[in-house]
N, C-alpha and C positions, 0 to 999 in steps of 0.2 A: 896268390893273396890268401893269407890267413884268417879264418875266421872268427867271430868275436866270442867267448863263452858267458852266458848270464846264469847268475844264481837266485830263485825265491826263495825267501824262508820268512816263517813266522811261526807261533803256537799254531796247536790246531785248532782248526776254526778259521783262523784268521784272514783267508779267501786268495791261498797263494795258486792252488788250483785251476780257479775262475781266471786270477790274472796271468798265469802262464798263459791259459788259453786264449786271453784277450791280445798279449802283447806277440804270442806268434802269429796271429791273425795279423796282427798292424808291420810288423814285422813283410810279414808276404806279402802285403801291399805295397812294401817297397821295396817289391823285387829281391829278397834276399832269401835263400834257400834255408831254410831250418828245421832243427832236428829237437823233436821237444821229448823230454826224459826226466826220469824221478826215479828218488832214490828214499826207498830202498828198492834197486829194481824190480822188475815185475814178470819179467819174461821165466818160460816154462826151465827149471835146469840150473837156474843162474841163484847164487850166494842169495841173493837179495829176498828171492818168494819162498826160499826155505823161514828167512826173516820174518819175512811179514807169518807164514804159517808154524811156526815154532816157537822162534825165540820170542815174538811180543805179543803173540795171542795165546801163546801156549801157558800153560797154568804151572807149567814149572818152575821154579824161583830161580834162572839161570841170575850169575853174577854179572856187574856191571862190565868187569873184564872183558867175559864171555861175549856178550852181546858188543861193545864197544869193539873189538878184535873181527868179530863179525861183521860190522858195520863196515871197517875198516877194509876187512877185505874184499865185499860187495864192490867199494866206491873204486878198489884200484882194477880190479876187473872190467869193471865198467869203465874208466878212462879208459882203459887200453883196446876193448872193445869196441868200443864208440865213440867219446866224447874227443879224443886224440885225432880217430884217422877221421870225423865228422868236424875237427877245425881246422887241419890240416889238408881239406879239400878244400874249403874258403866257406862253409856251411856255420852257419848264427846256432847255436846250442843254449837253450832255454833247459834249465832243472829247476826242477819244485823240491827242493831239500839239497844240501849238500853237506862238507864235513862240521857246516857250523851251525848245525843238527847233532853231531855228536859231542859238538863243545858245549851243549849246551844241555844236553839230557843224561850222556853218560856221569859227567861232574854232579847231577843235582842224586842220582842215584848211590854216588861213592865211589864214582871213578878221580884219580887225581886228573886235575885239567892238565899237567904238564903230561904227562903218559898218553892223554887222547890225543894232544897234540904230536906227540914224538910220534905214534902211531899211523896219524896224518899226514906227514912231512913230506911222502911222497906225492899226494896230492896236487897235482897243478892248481894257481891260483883262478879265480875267474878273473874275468876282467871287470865284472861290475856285480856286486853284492847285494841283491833289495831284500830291506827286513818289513814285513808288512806289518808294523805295533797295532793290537786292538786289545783293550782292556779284556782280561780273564776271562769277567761275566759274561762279556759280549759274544766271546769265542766259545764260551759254554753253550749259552742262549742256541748257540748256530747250528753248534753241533748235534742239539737234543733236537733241534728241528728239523736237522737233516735225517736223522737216524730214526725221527718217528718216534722220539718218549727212550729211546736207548741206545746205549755206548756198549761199544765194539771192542774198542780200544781201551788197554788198562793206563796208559798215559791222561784219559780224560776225565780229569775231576779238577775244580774250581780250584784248590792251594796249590796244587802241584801248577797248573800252569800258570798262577801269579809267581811262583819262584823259577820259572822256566822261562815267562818276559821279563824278566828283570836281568838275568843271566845272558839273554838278546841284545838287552840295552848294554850290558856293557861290553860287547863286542866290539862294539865301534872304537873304546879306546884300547881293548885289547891285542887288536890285530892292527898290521900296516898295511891294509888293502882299501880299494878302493869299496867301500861298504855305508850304505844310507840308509834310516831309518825313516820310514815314512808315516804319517797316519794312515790304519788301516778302518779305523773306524765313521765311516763316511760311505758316501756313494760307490757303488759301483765302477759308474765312472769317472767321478774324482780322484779315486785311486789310481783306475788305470793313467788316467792325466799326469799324476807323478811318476807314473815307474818310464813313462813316457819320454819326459826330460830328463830326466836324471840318466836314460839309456842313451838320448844322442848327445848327452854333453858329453859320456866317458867311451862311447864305441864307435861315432859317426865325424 
């Protein structure tokens, strides 16, 4: 038996984090083996932490390409390493980001969306897509308080990620997958409540 793959995504801030961590916990209580991962990965060696230490903290003005191409190649390493033989065992696979992270940051930087997409194409689909929406401000609010008064991240300032949620929302008509928008701006728990349903209507 094949296992089922989930995707979080939202702006930062928007507590996809939290609920990854929620919904593998709820996950294990019913019995289902899972493997929880985020992209851009993290492990010591791997495409992904050159990412996170280079390309988007680094002060270099690399091109959209560049970093998009990067991105790109993280995510299929990463299947092949993991996400493949961890659903191909019958193991639940929970990511906090996937490539509709890169439809949606590479395009706002001056990547064409058709190219991120063609660049993508290898990518296996999830089985179920949750976009966690919270208004810009909110995600900002979140952020300065997690960070202590400062951002880490050159992605985090107020315009950029009201044109980065908007670019989320219309994902839903842009793709043919199974992909829901939910309110993120609300309880902890009432979040988790939605990604709850929305998870056994389309994996259980």
């Amino acid at each position: 038996m094949k296992g089922k793959f989930i995707v979080l995504e939202g702006i930062d801030g928007s507590g996809t984090t939290t609920q990854k961590k929620l919904l593998c916990k709820w996950l294990e209580e019913r019995n289902k083996d899972v493997i929880s991962t985020h992209e851009p990965t993290r492990e010591k060696g791997r495409i992904g932490r050159i990412i996170r230490d280079r390309l988007v903290q680094d002060e270099h003005d690399y091109s959209p390409e560049a970093i998009g191409l990067s991105f790109a190649a993280d995510r299929l390493v990463h299947i092949e390493d993991r996400i493949s033989p961890a659903l191909e065992s019958g193991s639940f696979v929970v990511s906090d980001r996937y490539y509709h992270s890169s439809m949606v940051y590479q395009p706002e930087h001056g990547a064409s969306i058709e190219w991120v997409k063609e660049i993508n194409r290898y990518a296996r689909e999830p089985d179920v897509t949750v976009i966690v929406d919270v208004p810009a401000e909110e995600a900002v609010k979140r952020q300065v308080d997690r960070d202590g008064g400062e951002s880490s991240i050159i992605f985090e300032n107020l315009e950029f990620q009201k044109k980065i949620r908007k670019r989320y929302k219309e994902l839903e008509e842009m793709l043919e997958e199974n992909l829901y928008i939910i309110d993120g701006d609300r309880s902890i728990e009432e979040v988790h409540d939605d990604i709850k349903k929305v998870v056994e209507m389309e994996v259980f």
